[in-house]
C-alpha positions as a printed NumPy array, in Angstrom:
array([[ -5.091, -16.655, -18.757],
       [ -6.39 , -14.893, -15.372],
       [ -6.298, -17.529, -13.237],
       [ -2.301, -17.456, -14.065],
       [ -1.767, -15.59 , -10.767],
       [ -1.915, -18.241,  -8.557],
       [  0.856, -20.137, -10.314],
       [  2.822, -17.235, -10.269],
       [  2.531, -16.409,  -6.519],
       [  3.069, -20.174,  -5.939],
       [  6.035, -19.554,  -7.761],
       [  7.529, -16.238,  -5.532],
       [  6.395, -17.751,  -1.952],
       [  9.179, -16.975,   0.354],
       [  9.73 , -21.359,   0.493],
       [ 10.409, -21.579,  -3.378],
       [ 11.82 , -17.919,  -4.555],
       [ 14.926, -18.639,  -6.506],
       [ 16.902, -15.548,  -7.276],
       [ 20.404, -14.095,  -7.598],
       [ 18.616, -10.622,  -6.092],
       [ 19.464,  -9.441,  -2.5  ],
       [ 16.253, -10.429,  -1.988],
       [ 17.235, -14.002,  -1.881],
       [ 19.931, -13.835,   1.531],
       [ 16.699, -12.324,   3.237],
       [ 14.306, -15.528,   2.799],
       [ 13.801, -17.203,   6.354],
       [ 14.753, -14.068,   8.315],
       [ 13.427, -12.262,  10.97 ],
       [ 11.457,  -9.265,   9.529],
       [ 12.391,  -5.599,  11.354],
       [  9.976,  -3.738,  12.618],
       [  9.99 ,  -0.051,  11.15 ],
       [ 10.874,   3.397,  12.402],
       [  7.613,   4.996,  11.656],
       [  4.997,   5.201,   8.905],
       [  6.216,   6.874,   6.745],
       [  8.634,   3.838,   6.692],
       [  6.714,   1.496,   6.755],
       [  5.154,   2.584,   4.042],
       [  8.386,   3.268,   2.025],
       [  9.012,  -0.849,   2.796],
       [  5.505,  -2.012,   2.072],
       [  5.572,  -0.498,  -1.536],
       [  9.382,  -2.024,  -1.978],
       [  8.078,  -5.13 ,  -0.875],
       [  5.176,  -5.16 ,  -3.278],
       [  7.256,  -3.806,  -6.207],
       [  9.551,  -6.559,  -5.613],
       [  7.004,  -9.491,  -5.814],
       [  5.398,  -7.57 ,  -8.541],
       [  8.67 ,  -8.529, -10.527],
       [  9.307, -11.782,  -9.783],
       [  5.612, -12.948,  -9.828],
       [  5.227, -11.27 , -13.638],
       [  1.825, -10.054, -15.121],
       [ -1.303, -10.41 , -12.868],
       [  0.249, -11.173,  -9.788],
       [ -2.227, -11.049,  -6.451],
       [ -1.089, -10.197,  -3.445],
       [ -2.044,  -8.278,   0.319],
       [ -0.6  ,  -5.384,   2.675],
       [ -2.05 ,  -6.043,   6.193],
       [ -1.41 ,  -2.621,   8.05 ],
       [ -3.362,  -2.155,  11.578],
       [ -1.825,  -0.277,  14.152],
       [ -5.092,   0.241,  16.466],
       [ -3.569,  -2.469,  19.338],
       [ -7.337,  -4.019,  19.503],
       [ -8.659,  -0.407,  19.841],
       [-11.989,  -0.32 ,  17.661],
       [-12.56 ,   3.307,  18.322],
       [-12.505,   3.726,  14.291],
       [-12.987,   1.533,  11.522],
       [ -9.692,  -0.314,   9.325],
       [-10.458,   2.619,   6.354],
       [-10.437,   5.091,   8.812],
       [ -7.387,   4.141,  10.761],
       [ -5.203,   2.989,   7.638],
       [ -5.907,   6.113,   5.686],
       [ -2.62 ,   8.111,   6.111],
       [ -0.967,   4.737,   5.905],
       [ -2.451,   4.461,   2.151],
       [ -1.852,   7.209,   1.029],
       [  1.836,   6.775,   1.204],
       [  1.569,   2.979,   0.277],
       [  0.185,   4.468,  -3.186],
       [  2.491,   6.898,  -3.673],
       [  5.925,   5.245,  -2.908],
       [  4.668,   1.959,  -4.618],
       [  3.813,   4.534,  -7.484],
       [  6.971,   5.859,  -7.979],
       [  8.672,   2.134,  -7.403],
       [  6.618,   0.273, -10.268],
       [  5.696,   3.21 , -12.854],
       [  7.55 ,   3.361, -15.874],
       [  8.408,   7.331, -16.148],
       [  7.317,   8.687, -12.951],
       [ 10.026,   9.01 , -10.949],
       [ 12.209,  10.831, -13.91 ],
       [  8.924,  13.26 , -14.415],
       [  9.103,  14.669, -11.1  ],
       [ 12.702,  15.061, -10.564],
       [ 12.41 ,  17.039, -13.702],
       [  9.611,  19.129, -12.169],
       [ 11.439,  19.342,  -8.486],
       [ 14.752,  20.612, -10.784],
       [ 12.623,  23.212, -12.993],
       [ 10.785,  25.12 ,  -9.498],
       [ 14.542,  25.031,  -8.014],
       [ 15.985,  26.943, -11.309],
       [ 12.93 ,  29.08 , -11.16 ],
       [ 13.826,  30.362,  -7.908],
       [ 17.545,  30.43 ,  -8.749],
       [ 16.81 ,  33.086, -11.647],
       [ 14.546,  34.744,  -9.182],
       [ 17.015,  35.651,  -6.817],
       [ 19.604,  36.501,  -9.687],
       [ 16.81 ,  39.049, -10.616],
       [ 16.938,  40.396,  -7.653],
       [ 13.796,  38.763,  -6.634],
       [ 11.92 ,  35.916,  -5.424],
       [  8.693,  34.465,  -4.988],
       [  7.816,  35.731,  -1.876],
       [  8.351,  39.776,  -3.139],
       [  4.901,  42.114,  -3.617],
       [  4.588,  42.285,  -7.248],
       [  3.015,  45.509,  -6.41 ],
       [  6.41 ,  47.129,  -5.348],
       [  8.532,  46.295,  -8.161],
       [  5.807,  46.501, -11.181],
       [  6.37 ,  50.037, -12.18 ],
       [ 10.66 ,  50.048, -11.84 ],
       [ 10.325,  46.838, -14.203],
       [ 10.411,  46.48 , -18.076],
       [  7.768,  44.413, -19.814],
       [ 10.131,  41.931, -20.968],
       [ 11.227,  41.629, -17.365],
       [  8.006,  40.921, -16.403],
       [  7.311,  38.622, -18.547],
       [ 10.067,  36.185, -17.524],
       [  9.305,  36.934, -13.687],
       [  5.582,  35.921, -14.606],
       [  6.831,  32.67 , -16.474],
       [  9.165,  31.776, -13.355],
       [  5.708,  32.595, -10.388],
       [  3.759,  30.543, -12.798],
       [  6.581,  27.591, -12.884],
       [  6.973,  27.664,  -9.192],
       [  2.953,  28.189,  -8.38 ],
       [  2.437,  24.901, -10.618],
       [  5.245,  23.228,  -8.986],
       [  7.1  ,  22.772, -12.046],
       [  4.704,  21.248, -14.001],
       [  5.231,  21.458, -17.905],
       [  2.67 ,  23.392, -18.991],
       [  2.323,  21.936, -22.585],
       [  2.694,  18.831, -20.659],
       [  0.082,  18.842, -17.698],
       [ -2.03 ,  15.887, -17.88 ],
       [ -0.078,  12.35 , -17.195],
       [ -0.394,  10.251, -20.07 ],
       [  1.353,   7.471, -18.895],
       [ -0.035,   3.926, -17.136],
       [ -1.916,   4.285, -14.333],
       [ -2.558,   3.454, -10.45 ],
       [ -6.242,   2.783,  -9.522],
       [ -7.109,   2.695,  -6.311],
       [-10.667,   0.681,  -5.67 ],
       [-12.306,   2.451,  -2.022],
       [-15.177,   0.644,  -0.962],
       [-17.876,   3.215,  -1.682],
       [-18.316,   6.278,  -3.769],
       [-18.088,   8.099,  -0.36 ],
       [-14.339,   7.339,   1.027],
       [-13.432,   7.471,  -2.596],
       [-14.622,  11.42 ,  -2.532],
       [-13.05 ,  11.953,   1.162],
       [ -9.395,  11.004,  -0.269],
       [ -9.96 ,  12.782,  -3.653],
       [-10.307,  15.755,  -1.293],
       [ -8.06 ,  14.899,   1.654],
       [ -4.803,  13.835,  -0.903],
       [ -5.911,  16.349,  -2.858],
       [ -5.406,  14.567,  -5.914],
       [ -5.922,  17.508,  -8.508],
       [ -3.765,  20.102,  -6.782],
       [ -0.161,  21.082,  -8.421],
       [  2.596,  18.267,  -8.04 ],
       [  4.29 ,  20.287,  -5.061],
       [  0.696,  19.958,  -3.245],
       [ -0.703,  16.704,  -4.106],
       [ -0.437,  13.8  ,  -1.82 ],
       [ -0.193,  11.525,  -4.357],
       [  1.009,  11.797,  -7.663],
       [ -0.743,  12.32 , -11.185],
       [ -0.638,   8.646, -12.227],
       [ -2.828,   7.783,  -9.318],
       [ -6.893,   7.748, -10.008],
       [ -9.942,   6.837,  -7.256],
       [-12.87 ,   4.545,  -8.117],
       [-15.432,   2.916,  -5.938],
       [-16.678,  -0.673,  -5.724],
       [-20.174,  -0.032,  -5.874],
       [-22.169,   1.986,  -7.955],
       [-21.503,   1.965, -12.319],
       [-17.999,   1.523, -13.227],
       [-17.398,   4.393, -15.801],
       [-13.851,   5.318, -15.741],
       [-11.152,   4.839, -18.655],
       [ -9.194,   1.518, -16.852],
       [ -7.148,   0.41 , -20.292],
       [ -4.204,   2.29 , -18.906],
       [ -4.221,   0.651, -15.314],
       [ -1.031,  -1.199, -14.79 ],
       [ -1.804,  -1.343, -10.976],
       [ -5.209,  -2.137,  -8.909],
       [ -5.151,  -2.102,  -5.133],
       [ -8.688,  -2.218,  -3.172],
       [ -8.412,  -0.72 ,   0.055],
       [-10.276,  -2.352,   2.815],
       [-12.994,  -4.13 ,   0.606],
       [-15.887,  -5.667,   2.883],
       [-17.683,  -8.493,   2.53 ],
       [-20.405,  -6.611,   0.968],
       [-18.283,  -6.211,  -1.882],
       [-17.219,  -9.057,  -2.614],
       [-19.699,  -9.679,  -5.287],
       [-18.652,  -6.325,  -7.084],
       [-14.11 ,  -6.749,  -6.095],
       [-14.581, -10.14 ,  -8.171],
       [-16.322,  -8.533, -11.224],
       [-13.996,  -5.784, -11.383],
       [-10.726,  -7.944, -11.135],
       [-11.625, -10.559, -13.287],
       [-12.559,  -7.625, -16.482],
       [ -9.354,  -6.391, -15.479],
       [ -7.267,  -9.313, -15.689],
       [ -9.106, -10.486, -19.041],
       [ -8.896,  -7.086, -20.631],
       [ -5.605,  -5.73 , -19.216],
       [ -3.593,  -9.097, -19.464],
       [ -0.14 ,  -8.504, -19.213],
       [ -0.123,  -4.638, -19.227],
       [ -1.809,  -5.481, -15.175],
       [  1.385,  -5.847, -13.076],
       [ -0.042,  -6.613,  -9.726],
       [ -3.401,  -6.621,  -8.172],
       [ -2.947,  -5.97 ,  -3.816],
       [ -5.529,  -6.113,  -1.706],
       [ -4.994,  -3.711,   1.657],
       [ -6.684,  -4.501,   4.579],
       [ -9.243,  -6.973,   3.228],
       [-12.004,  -7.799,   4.747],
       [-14.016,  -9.923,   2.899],
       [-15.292, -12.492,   5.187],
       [-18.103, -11.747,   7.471],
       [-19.727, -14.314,   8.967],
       [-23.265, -12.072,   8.964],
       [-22.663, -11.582,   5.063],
       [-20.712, -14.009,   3.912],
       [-20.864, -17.27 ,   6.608],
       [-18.691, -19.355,   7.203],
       [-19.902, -22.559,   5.333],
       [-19.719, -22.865,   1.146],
       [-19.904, -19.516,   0.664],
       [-17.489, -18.097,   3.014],
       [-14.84 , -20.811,   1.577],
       [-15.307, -20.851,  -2.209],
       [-14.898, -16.901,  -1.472],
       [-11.646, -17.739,   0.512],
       [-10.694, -19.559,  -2.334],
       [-11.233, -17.529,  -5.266],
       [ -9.921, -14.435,  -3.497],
       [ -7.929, -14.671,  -0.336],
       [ -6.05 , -18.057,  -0.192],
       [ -3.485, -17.77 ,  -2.91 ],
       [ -2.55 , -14.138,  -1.885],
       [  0.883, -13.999,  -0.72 ],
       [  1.586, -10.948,   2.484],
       [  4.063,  -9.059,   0.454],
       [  3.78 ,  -6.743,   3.842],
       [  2.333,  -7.442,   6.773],
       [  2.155,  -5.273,  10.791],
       [ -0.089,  -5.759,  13.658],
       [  0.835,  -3.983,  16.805],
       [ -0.154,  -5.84 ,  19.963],
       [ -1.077,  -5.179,  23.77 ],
       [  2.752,  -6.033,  24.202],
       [  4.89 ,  -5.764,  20.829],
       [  4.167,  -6.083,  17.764],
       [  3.516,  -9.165,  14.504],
       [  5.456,  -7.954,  11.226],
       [  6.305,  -9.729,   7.809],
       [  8.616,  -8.287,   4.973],
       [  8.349, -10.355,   1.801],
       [  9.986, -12.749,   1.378],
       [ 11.263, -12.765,   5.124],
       [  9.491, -14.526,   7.739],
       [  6.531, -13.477,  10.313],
       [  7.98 , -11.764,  13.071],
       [  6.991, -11.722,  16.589],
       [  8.329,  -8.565,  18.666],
       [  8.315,  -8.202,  22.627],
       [  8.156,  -4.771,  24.027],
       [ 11.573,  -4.423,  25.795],
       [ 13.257,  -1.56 ,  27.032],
       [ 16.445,  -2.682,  27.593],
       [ 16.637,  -4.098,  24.078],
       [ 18.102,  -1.83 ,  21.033],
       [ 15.338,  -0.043,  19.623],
       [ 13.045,  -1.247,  22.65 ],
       [ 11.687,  -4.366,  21.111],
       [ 13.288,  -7.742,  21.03 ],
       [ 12.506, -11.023,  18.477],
       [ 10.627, -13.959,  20.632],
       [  9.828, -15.636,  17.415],
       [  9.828, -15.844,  13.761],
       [  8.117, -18.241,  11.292],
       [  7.448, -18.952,   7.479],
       [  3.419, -18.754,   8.386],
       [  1.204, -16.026,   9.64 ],
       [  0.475, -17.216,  13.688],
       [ -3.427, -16.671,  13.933],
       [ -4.426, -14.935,  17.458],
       [ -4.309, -17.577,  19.809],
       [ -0.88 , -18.926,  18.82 ],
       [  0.79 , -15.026,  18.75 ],
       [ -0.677, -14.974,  22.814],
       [  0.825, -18.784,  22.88 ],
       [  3.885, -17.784,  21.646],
       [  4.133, -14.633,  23.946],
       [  2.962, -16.716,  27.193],
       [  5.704, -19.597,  26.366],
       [  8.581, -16.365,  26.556],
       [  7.349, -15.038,  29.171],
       [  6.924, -18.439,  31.247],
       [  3.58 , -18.224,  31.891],
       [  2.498, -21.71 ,  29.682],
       [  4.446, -24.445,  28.637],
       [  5.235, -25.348,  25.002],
       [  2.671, -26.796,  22.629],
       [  1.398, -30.418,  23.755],
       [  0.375, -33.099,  21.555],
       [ -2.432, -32.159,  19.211],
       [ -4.975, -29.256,  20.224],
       [ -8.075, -30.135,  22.435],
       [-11.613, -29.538,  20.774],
       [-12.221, -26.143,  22.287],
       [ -8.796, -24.896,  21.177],
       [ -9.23 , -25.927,  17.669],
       [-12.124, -24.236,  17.658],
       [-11.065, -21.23 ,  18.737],
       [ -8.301, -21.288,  16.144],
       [-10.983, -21.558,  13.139],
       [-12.981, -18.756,  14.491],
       [ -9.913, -16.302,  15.384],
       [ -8.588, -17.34 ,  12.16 ],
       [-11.638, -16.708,  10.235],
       [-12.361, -13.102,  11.656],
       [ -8.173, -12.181,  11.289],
       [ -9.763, -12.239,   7.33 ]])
C-alpha cells in the first residue's frame, strides 16, 4: 500500500536503524562538512541511495541544499541548480540497475577508438582533408567508424536509446523544466551530457503526458506551495501504479508551505502531514553568517563555527539527532561564543512564538 512509506522511514530513522553496514558505527556522529559541491553532491546521492535500501520500495525522503548565507539575491531553483544537476546524476549512477556498467563500456570503447587512431597513424584531431586521397577506401571506412565512435562518445549505435528504469525529475513549471533540458543538455552524446540517458524532465503543472511505468526514481526539485495540489496527485499515481518498482521518492528543497498560499492553520498542517512530516533528511547543508548546519544520514545535525585555526577552518560547537530551527542554531552559536547563557527553564511566550514561525518558514 502507498502509505507504506512512512513505516518504512520510521523504520531507517537514524534512532532505530539496525544494520551490520558501515553505516551503522556512523549513527549519532557528527556529520563533516564537505570539500566542495561537487562533493557534496557525490555524498547527498550516497546518502539517499543508502536510505533508499534500507527503507525498501516507496521510501520518502528530502535533500536540503542552500548555500546563499541568507542572501535572497536569487530564488532556491535558481541557486540549487548546479547543485541538482549533480545530485541526479551521481544518485543515478548509485541506484540504477545497469548504468554505471553502460558507461564504463562507452568511456572504454572512445579510449580504444583513439588507441587505433594513433596506431593508424592518426587521430581525431587530423584534417580529413589531408589524408583522404593517400588513403584506401577500406581505410577509410574504419577511420570513419572510429570519428563516429568518438563524436558519439562511445555510444552503441544499435544501442542508442536507454531502455532501462528511469530517473524523473519533477521542476516546478514547464519553464525551469525547458531551462535544464537545455542547460544539462540532456539529449547531447554521453561525453556531453550533464546528466545521463536514464534521467527525463517533467513539470508539475500543466497535463502529465510522459511514459512514467519505467520510473524507479522521482525527485521534485523545489516544489512551491502552489504545487502542492498537483506534487500530491502525481506521487500518489506513482506510488499506486509503480508499487514496488518506485525505490525512493526525495523531495529537494521543498517548499511547500506558504503562509499566503497555504496558511498556517488546517490546511498548512494536514499538508505538513501528508507530505513533509514523515520525510527523513537523508542530506541536509545550510551555510550561515558564521559556519555552517550539515546532516549526513544517518549521522547527526551538525553545527560548524568558522575557525581559522581549526583543521579545515571550521570547528564542531554542536551536534544533535534533530534539525535546530533558526533561533536555536543562533542559541547554540551565542552559548559558544559566551554571549548568552544556556537554555533556562521552559521558553517565554514570545520565544515560542518565534520558534513556530521560524520553524514554519525553514519549510
Amino acid at each position: 500500500a502507498p502509505q507504506s512509506w512512512k513505516q518504512n522511514n520510521a523504520f531507517v530513522s537514524s534512532a532505530n536503524f539496525m544494520s551490520t553496514s558501515p553505516m551503522e558505527a556512523s549513527i549519532g556522529q557528527p556529520s563533516e562538512l564537505p570539500d566542495s559541491l561537487d562533493d557534496a553532491a557525490e555524498i547527498a546521492a550516497s546518502c539517499t541511495a543508502a536510505f533508499a535500501e534500507a527503507a525498501g520500495p516507496m521510501s520518502r525522503c528530502r535533500v536540503d541544499f542552500d548555500t546563499s548565507a541568507g542572501d535572497e539575491t536569487f530564488t532556491a531553483l535558481k541557486s540549487s541548480t548546479e547543485f541538482m544537476q549533480k545530485y541526479v546524476s551521481a544518485l543515478s549512477y548509485a541506484i540504477v540497475p545497469g548504468l554505471q556498467s553502460r558507461r564504463q563500456d562507452e568511456m572504454m570503447r572512445v579510449v580504444q577508438a583513439k588507441s587505433e587512431l594513433m596506431n593508424m597513424g592518426m587521430d581525431d584531431d587530423n584534417d580529413e582533408e589531408d589524408d583522404n586521397e593517400q588513403l584506401s577506401d577500406e581505410v577509410k571506412a574504419k577511420r570513419d567508424s572510429l570519428m563516429e565512435i568518438i563524436m558519439e562518445g562511445g555510444r552503441d549505435p544499435e544501442n542508442k536509446e536507454w531502455e532501462g528504469p528511469k530517473v524523473r525529475v519533477y521542476f516546478p513549471d514547464e519553464g525551469s523544466a525547458a531551462l535544464a533540458r537545455r542547460d544539462w543538455k540532456i539529449d547531447a552524446p554521453p561525453g556531453e551530457a550533464l546528466v545521463p540517458p536514464c534521467v527525463e524532465f517533467s513539470s508539475c503543472g500543466g497535463i502529465q503526458y510522459q511514459d512514467t511505468s519505467k520510473d524507479m526514481a522521482v525527485l521534485f526539485f523545489c516544489p512551491r506551495a502552489s504545487e502542492a495540489d498537483s506534487v500530491e496527485q502525481i506521487l500518489q499515481k506513482a506510488e499506486e501504479t509503480l508499487v514496488d518498482n518506485l525505490a525512493v521518492t526525495v523531495f529537494v528543497n521543498p517548499l511547500l508551505v506558504d503562509m499566503g498560499v497555504t496558511g498556517f492553520g488546517l490546511s498548512g498542517r494536514m499538508l505538513r502531514e501528508r507530505l513533509i512530516d514523515g520525510l527523513v533528511n537523508t542530506y541536509y547543508l545550510r551555510t550561515l553568517q558564521w559556519g555552517a548546519l550539515t546532516r549526513r544520514w544517518p549521522s547527526a545535525f551538525s553545527v560548524w563555527q568558522e575557525d581559522e585555526d581549526a583543521e579545515g577552518g571550521y570547528r564542531l560547537i554542536r551536534a544533535q539527532e534533530q534539525l535546530p530551527s533558526n533561533p536555536e542554531v543562533e542559541d547554540i552559536y551565542d552559548i559558544e561564543n559566551g554571549d548568552k547563557n544556556g537554555p533556562s527553564e521552559g521558553p517565554g511566550v514570545l520565544n515560542a512564538l518565534g520558534d513556530f514561525v521560524n520553524g514554519m518558514m525553514r519549510l
